[in-house]
C-alpha positions as CSV (number, residue, x, y, z in Angstrom):
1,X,0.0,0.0,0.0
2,X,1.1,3.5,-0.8
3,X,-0.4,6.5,-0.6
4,X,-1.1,8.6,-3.5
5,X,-0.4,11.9,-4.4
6,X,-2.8,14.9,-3.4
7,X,-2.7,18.3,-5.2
8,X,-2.3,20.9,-1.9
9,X,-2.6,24.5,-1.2
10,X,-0.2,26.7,0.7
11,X,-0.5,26.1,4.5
12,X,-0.7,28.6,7.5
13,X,2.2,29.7,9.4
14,X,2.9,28.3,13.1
15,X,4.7,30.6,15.0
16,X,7.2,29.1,17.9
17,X,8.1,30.5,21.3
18,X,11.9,30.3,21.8
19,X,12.8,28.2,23.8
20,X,16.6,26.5,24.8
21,X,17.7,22.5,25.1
22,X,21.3,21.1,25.5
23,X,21.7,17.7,24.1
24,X,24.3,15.4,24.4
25,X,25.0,12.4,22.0
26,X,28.0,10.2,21.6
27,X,30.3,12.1,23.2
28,X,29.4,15.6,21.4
29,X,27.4,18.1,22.5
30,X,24.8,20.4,20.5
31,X,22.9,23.6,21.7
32,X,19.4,23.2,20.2
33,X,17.0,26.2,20.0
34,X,13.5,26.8,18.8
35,X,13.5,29.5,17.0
36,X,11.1,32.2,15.7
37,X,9.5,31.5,12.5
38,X,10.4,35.3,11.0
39,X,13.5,36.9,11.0
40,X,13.1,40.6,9.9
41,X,17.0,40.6,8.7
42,X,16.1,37.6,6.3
43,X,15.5,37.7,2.3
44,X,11.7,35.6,2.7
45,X,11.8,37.2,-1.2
46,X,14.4,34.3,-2.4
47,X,14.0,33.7,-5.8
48,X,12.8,29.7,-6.7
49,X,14.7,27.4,-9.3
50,X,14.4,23.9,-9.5
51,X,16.7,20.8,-10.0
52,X,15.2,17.3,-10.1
53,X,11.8,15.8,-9.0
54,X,9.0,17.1,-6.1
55,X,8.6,14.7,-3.3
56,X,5.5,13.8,-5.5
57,X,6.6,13.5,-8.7
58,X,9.8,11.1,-7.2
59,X,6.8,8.8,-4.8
60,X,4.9,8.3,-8.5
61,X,8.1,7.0,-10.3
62,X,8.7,5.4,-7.4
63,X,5.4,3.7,-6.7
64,X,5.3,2.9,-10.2
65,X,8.4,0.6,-10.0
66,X,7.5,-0.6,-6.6
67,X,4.1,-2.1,-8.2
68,X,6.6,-4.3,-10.3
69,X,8.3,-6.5,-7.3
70,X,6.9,-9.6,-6.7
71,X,6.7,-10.3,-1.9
72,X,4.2,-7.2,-1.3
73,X,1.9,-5.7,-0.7
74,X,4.5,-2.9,-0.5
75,X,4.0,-0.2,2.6
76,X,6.1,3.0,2.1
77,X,7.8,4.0,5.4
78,X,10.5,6.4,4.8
79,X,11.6,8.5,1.8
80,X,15.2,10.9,2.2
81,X,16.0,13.2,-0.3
82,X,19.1,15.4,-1.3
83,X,19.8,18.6,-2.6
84,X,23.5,19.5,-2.5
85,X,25.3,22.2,-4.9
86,X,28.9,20.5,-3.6
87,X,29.5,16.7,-3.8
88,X,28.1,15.3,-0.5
89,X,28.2,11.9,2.1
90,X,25.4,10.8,3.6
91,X,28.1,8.4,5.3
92,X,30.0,11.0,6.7
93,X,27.3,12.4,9.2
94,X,29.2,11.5,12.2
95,X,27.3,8.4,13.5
96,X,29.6,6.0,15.5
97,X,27.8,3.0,13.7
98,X,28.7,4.4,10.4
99,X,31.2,1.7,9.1
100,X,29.1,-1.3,9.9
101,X,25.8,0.6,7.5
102,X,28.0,1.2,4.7
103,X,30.1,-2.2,5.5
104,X,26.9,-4.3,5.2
105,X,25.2,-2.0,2.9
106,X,27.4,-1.1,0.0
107,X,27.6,-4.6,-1.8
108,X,24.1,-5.2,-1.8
109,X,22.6,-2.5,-4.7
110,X,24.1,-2.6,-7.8
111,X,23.6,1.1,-8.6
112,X,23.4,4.9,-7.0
113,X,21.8,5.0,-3.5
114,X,23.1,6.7,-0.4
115,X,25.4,4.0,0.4
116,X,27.3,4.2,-2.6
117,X,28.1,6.1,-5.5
118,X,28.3,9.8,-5.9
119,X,25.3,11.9,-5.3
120,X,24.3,14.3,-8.6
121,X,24.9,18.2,-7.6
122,X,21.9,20.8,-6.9
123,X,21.8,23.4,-9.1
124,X,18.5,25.1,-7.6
125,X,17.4,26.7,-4.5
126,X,16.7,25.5,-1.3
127,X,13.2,26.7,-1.2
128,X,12.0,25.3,-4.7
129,X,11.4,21.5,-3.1
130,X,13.3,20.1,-5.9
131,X,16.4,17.4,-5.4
132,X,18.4,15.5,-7.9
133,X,18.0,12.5,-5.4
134,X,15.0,10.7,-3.6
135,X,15.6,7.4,-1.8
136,X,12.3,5.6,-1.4
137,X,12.0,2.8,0.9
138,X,8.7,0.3,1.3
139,X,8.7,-2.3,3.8
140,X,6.5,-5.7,3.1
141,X,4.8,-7.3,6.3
142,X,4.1,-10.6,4.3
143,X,7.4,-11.4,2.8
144,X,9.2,-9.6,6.0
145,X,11.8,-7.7,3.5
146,X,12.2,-3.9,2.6
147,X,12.2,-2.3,-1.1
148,X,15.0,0.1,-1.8
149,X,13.8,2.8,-5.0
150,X,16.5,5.3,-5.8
151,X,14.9,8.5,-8.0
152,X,18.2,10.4,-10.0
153,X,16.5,13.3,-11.5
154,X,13.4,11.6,-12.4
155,X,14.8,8.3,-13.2
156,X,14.0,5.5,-10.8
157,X,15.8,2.0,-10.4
158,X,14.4,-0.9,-7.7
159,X,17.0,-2.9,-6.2
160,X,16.1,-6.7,-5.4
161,X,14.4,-6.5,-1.6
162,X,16.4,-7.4,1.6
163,X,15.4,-9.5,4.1
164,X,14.0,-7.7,7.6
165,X,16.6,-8.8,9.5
166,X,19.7,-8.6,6.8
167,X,22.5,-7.0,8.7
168,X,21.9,-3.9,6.2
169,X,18.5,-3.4,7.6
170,X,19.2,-3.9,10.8
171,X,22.6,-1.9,11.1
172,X,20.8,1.4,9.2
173,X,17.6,1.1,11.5
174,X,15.7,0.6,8.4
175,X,14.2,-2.6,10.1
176,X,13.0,-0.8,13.7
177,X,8.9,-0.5,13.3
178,X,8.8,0.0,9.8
179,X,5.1,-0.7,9.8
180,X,4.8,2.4,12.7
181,X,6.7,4.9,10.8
182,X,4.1,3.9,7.3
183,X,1.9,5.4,9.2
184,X,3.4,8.8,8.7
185,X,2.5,9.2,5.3
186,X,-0.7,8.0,5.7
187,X,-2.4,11.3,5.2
188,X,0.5,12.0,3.0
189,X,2.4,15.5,3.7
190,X,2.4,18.6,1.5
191,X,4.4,18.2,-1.7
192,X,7.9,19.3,-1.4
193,X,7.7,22.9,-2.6
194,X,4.9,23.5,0.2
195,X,7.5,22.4,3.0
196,X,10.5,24.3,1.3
197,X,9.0,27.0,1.1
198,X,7.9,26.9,4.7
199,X,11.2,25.1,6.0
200,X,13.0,28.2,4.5
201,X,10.9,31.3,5.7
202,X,11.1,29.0,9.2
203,X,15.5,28.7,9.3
204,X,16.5,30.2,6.2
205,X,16.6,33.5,7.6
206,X,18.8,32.8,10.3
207,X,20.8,30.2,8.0
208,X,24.3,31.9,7.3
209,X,26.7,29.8,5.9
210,X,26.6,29.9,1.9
211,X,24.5,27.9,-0.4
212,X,27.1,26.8,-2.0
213,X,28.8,24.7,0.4
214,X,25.3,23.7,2.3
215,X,23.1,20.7,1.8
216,X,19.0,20.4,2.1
217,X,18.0,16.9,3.5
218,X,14.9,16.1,3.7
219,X,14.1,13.3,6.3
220,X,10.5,11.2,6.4
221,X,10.0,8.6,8.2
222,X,12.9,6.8,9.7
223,X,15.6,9.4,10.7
224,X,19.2,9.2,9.7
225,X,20.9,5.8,11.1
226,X,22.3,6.1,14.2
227,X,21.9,10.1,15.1
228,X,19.1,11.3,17.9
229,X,18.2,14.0,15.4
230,X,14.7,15.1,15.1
231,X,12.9,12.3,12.4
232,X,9.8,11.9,11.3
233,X,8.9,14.7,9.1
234,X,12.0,17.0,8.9
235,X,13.8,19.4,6.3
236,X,17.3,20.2,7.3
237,X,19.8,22.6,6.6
238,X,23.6,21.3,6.9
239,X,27.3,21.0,6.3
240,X,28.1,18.0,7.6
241,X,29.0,15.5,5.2
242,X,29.9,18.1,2.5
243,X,33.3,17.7,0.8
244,X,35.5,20.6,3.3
245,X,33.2,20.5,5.9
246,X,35.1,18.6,9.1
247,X,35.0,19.0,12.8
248,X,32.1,21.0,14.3
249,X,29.1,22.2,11.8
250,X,25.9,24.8,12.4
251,X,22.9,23.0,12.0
252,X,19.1,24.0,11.4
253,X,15.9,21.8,11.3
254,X,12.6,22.5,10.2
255,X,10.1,19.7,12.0
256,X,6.3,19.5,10.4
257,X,3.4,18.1,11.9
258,X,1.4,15.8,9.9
259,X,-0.6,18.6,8.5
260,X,2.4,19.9,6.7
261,X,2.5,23.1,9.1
262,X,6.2,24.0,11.6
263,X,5.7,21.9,15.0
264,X,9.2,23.0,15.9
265,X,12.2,24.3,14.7
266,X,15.6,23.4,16.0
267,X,19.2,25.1,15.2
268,X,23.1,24.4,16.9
269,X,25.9,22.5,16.3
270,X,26.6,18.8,15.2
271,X,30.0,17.2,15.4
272,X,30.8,15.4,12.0
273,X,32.5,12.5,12.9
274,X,35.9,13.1,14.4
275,X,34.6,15.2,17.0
276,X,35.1,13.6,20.8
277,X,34.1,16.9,22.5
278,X,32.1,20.2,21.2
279,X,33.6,22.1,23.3
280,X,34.6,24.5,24.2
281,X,37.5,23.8,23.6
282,X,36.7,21.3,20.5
283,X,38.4,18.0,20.9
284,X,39.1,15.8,17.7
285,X,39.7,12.4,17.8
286,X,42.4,10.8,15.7
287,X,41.7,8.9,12.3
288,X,44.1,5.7,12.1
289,X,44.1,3.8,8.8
290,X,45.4,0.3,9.2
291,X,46.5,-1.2,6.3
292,X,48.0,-5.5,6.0
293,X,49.6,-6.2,3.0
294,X,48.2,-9.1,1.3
295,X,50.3,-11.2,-1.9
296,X,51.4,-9.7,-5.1
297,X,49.4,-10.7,-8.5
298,X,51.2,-10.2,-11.7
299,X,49.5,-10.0,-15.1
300,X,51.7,-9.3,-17.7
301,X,53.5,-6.1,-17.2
302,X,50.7,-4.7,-14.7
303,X,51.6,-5.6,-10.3
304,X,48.5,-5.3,-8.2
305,X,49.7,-5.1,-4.2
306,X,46.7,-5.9,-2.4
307,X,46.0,-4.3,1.0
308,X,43.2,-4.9,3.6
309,X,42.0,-1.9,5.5
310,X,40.8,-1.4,8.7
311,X,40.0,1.9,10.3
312,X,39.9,3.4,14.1
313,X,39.9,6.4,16.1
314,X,41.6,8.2,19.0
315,X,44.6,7.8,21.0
316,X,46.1,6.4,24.3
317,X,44.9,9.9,25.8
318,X,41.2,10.0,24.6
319,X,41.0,5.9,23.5
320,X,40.5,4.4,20.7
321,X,37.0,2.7,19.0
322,X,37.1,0.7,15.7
323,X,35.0,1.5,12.7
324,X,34.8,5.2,12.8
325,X,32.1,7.8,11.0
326,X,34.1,10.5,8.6
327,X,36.6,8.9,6.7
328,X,36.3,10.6,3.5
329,X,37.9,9.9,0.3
330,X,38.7,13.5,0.2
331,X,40.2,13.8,4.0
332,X,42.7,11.0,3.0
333,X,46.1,11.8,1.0
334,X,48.4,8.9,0.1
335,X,52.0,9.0,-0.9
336,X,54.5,6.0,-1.5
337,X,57.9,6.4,-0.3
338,X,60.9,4.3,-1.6
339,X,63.3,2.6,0.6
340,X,65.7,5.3,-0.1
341,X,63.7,7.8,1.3
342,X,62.3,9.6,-2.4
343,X,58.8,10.1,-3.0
344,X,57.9,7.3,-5.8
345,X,55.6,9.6,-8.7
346,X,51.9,8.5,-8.8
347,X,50.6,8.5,-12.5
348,X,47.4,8.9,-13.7
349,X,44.6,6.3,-12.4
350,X,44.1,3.3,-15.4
351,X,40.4,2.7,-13.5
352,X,39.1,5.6,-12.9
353,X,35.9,4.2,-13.5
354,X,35.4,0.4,-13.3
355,X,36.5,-1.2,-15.6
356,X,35.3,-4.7,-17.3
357,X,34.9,-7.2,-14.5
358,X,37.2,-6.6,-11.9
359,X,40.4,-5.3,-10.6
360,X,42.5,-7.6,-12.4
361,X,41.4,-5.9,-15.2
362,X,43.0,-2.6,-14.7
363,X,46.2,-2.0,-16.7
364,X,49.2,-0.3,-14.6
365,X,50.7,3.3,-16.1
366,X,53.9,3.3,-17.1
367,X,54.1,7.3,-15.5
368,X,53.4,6.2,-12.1
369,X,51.5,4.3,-9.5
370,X,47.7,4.5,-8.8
371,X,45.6,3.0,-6.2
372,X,42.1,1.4,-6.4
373,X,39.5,1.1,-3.3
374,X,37.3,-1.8,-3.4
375,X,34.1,-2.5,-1.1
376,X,34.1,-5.8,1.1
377,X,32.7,-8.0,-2.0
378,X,35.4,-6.2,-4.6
379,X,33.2,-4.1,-6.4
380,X,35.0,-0.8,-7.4
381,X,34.8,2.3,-5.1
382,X,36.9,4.8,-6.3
383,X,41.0,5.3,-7.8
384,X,43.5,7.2,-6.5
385,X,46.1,9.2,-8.7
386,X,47.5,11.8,-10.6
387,X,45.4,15.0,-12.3
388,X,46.2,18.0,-13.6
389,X,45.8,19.6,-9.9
390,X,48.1,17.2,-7.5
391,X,47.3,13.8,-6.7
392,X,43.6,12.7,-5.7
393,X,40.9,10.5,-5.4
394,X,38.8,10.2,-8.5
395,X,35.2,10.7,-6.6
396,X,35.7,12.9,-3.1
397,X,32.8,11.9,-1.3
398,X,33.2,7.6,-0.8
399,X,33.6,6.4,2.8
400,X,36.4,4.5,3.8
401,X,35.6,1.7,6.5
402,X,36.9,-1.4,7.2
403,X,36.8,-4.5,5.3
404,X,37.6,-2.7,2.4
405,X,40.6,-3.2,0.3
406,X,42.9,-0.9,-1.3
407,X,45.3,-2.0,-4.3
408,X,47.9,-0.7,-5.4
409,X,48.5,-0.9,-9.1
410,X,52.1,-0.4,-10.9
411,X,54.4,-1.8,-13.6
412,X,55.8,-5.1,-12.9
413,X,59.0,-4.3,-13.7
414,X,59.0,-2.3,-10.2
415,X,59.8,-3.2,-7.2
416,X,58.1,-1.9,-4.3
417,X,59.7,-4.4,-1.7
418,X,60.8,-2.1,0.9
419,X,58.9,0.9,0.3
420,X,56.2,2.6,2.5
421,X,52.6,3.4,2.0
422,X,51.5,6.6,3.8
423,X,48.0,7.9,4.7
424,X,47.9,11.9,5.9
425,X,45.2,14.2,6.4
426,X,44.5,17.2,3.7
427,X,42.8,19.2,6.7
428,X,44.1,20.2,9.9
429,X,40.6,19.9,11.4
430,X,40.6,15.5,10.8
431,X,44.2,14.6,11.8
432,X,44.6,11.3,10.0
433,X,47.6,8.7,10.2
434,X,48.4,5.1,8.7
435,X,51.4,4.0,7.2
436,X,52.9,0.4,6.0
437,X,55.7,-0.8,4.5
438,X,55.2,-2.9,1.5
């Protein structure tokens, strides 16, 4: 069963009382406030440009694809959407359970949804109600197994159903009373332009970072996994999770009642990942890459060095957890050092992309070396190597966790026996380490 979608008018305004709450939540703290709905300093005057789908027009791609799987009747319980003008995580929000929902998560869909691949960029305006991205989810009481839709710009794709209590479903939440949060959307909210446009007069005013390095979430039904954020019916302004954005981040969220008008509107900080402490005085933790070198393949005149990764956090002062949130492609900087102490040149990635069927496959650069990230089941990630701007990572926004695998791909004729694999930090605000010799 899903609901249809209703042609709305514009709602009335709610006006809160302001109001102050301290919350605390894995070890960081954030000062929430309800704020006033009108700002007299803010632009309510903000011109509207779309990019991508209404919450409506992605639910009836969406519920069109849905009424092809066979195991229904098919209930939807929660729908995300994204509207980011700079590339964006949904992985990197900060939640100590992070690795183990992209870990168990990533192999399963073979295509775009928020657990892998690279989220298209917004070119419209917060208030239009538009995204390039919806993620639609319907839960199935009879065959006891949730439907994963992902809408890119008006295109939808169904992914084969997981089981209820598939350690995706269960280590994202997704699987928590799926059948109580169906029964948000059951009457159906506003379309997304009607709770833009109030989410914005409600925190745009007092929103002041820039657009362009902001992202617009919008959160029904089952909240993000792992966080004590408000859920349920929310639009959220953010940083967190933004390529650039590290340590501490302002926050604002719009939260709806069912009838599509404000029942509260919250605004603070959020830690995104590496942050033990809020502060003040701020206090990051420590990223630790961990790498074991695994046995040389050579095909032909290509060498691929296999390396398993793991991943921690903190220090003998502040201690250490495995499996950290926030280890972005774009955080992590690697360099290979020969035994005689030179830096060895990387060259241009060969699999930039993936490339036939798997890693074997890619063909080493006579220039230089490259590296290629793989998920647990060896699916391709993302490549690491030489552009025209310095050595990086081919997509900036993938997670790194453990169980993944990095490979390092050079000419055979090399040697690397005796060199050293480092891992640094681009930014100051997530110290990173990890180094092994080869």
């Amino acid at each position: 069963m899903h609901p249809s979608a209703p042609k709305t008018g514009p709602r009335p305004w709610l006006l809160a009382v302001g109001v102050v709450l301290v919350v605390v939540c894995a070890g960081v703290a954030a000062l929430w406030y309800a704020a006033p709905l009108f700002n007299s300093k803010g632009n309510t005057g903000m011109q509207v440009r779309g990019d991508g789908p209404t919450l409506y027009e992605a639910l009836s791609e969406a519920n069109a694809t849905e009424s092809t799987f066979p195991g229904g009747p098919w209930t939807l319980f929660t729908v995300y959407g994204i509207a980011s003008p700079a590339p964006f995580d949904p992985n990197a929000l900060g939640w100590t359970n992070n690795s183990a929902v992209v870990n168990s998560c990533q192999g399963l869909f073979n295509g775009l949804t928020i657990w892998n691949g690279t989220i298209p960029l917004f070119n419209g305006t917060f208030n239009s109600g538009t995204a390039p991205f919806w993620q639609v989810f319907y839960f199935s009481n009879s065959s006891q197994s949730i439907l994963v839709i992902s809408d890119v710009m008006g295109v939808t794709q169904g992914f084969p159903p997981m089981a209820m209590n598939s350690s995706c479903a269960v280590n994202s939440g997704l699987a928590i009373t799926p059948w109580a949060w169906g029964k948000e959307f059951s009457p159906l909210l506003p379309d997304s332009p009607i709770l833009a446009a109030t989410a914005w007069a409600a925190i745009g005013p007092s929103w002041t970072e820039p657009s362009s390095t902001s992202v617009e979430t919008y959160r029904l039904g089952n909240g993000w996994w792992g966080g004590s954020r408000p859920e349920g019916r929310v639009v959220e302004l953010g940083r967190c999770g933004v390529v650039g954005a590290t340590a501490s981040q302002p926050i604002q969220d719009a939260v709806f009642a069912p009838n599509g008008s404000i029942a509260a509107v919250y605004g603070g900080s959020v830690g995104c990942g590496n942050v033990r402490n809020d502060g003040p005085p701020l206090v990051l933790y420590m990223y630790n890459l961990n790498f074991t070198v695994g046995q040389v393949v050579e095909n032909g005149a290509t060498a691929l060095a296999p390396l398993s990764l793991t991943t921690s956090a903190g220090n003998q002062t502040t201690g250490s957890f495995p499996d950290p949130a926030g280890v972005v492609s774009w955080i992590v900087d690697l360099s290979l050092e020969s035994s005689a102490g030179s830096r060895v040149t990387a060259g241009p990635s060969g699999c930039p992309a993936w490339v036939r069927n798997s890693v074997n496959d890619c063909v080493a650069n006579p220039a230089g070396w490259y590296a290629v990230l793989l998920s647990q089941n060896g699916s391709w990630l993302d490549s690491f190597g030489a552009t025209g701007s310095g050595d990086h990572w081919t997509l900036p926004t993938v997670s790194l966790v453990s169980n993944q695998q990095l490979v390092l791909v050079y000419p055979s004729s090399w040697s690397l026996t005796g060199d050293t694999l480092e891992a640094n930090s681009t930014t100051p605000d997530a110290p990173l380490s990890g180094s092994t010799g080869l």
